[in-house]
C-alpha positions in Angstrom: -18.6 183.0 107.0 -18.7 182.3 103.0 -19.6 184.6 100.9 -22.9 184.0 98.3 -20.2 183.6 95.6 -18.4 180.5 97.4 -21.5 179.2 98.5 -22.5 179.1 95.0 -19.2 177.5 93.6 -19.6 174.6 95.8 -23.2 174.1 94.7 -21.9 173.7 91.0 -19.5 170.4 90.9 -17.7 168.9 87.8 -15.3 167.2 86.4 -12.4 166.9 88.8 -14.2 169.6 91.0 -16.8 166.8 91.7 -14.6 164.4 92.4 -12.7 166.5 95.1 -16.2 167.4 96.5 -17.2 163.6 96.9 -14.5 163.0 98.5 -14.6 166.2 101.1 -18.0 164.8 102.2 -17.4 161.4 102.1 -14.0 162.8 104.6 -16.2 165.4 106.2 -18.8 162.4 106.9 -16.6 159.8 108.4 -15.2 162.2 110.8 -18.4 163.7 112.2 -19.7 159.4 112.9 -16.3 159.3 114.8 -15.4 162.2 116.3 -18.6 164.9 116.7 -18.5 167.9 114.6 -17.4 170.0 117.6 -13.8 168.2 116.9 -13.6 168.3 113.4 -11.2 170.9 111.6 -10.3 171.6 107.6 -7.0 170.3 108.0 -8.1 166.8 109.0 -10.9 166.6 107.1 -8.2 168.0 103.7 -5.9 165.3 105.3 -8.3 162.6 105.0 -9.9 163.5 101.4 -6.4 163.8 100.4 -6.6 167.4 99.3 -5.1 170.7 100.1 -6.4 172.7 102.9 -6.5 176.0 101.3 -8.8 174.3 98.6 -11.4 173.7 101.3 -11.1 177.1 102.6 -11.4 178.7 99.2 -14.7 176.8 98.5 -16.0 176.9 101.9 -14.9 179.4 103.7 -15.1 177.9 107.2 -15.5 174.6 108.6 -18.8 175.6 109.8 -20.3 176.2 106.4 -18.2 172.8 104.8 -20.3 171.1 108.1 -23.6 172.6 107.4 -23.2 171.9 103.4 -22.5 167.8 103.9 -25.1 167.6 106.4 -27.4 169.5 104.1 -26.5 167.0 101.2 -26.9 164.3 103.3 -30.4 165.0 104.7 -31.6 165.9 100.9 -29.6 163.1 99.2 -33.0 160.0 99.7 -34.6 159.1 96.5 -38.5 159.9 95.5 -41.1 158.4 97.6 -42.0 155.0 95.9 -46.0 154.7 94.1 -47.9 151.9 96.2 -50.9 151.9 95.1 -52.2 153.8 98.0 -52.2 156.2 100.0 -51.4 154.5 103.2 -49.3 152.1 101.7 -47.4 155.2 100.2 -46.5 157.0 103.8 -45.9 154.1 105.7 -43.5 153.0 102.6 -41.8 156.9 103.0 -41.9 157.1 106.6 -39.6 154.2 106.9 -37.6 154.8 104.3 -37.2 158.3 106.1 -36.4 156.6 109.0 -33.7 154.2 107.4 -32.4 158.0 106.1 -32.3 159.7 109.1 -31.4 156.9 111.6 -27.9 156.2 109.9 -25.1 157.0 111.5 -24.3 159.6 108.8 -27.8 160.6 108.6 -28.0 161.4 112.7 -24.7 163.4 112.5 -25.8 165.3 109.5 -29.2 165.8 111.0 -27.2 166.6 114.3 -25.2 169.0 112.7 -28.4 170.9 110.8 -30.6 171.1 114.0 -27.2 172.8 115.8 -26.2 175.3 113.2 -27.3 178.3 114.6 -28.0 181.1 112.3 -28.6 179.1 109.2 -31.9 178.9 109.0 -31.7 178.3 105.3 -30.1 175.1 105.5 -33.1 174.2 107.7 -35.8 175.3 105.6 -34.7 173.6 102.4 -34.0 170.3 104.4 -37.3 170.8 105.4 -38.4 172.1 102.2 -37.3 168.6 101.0 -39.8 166.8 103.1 -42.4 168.9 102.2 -42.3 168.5 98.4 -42.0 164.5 99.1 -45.4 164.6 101.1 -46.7 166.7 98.2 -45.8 164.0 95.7 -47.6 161.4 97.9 -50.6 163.8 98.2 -50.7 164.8 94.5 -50.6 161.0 93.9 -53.2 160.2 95.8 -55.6 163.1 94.9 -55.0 161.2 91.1 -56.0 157.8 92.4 -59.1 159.2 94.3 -58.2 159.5 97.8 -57.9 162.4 100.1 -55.1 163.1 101.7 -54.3 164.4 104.9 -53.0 168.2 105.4 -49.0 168.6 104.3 -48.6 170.1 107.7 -50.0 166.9 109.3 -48.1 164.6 108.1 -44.9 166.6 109.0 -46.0 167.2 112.7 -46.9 163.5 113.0 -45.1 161.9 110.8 -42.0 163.6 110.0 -41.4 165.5 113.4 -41.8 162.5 115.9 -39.4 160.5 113.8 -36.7 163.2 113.7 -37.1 163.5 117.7 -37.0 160.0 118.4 -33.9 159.6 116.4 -32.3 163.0 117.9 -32.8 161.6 121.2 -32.3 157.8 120.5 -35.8 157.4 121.9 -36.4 153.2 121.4 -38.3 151.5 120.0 -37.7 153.6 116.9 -38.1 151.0 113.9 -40.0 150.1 110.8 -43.1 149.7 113.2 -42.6 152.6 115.0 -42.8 154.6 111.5 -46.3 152.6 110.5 -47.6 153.1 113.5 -47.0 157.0 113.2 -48.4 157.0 109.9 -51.8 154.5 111.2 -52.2 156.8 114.1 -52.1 160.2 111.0 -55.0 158.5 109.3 -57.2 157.7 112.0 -57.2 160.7 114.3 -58.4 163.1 111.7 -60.7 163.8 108.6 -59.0 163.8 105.6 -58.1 167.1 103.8 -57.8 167.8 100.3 -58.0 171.4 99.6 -54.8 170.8 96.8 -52.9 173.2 99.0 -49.6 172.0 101.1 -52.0 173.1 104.5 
């Protein structure tokens, strides 16, 4: 298990240091798509980055945590949710632009890897926490425009949660439709709710 302190070494890149953790994940990445992270070990993922094991394990600490921290940057690495115009346009915009994230073959893995690492529940939550805050942009955004919103907790158990199942379980059709759909289906079953609040 690594300690707080390498935990927090491997969160602050530069300079060369960067450049060696780029190219960990990148390694770390391609071998989870083509092998499983059950099969992966710091020596081959050192031997493909082209670095020295003992620098992984110094940073790291195990190959559990160096699995859990590229699958966490992965899963927190999409960009803001774009500005429509409107509030539906908005989540169904997100929603497939979460889907594009998550569907990925490095995206599945990662999100593979995060839903099996048992005993880091803070990975999880700020994955999660990730999702949130983009739903709370959407919602602040729309509360400016005039609309009202649905419930941050909606939109992540029909929204969010339905897309990372289908994708866990390669549940077809899971496209671009699929996502608008989700989001359609959001809007029409309930009353809006715009108490300012992420519930």
């Amino acid at each position: 298990m690594a300690t707080s302190e390498q935990q927090q070494t491997a969160s602050r890149p530069g300079g060369r240091s960067a450049r060696v953790l780029a190219a960990v994940e990148q390694a770390a990445t391609e071998l989870i798509c083509e092998r499983g992270p059950e099969q992966i070990s710091i020596p081959a993922v050192a031997a493909r980055a082209g670095v020295n094991p003992t620098s992984i394990y110094r940073r790291w600490g195990d190959v559990h945590q160096l699995l859990t921290w590229v699958a966490e940057s992965r899963l927190t690495s999409d960009s803001l949710p774009p500005d429509t115009g409107s509030l539906r346009g908005d989540l169904r915009r997100w929603a497939q632009l979460l889907l594009e994230h998550i569907s990925t073959p490095e995206g599945s893995a990662s999100l593979r890897t995060v839903v099996n690492a048992v005993g880091d529940g803070e990975v999880r939550d700020r994955c999660l926490r990730r999702r949130v805050d983009q739903i709370d942009l959407i919602r602040a955004r729309a509360r400016a425009r005039g609309e009202k919103p649905p419930a941050t907790g909606k939109v992540m158990d029909q929204v969010v949660a339905p897309l990372h199942f289908r994708v866990l379980f390669g549940i077809e059709p899971t496209d671009a439709a699929c996502a608008r759909a989700l989001v359609d289906g959001l809007l029409a079953a309930a009353p809006a709710v715009d108490s300012g609040q992420g519930e």
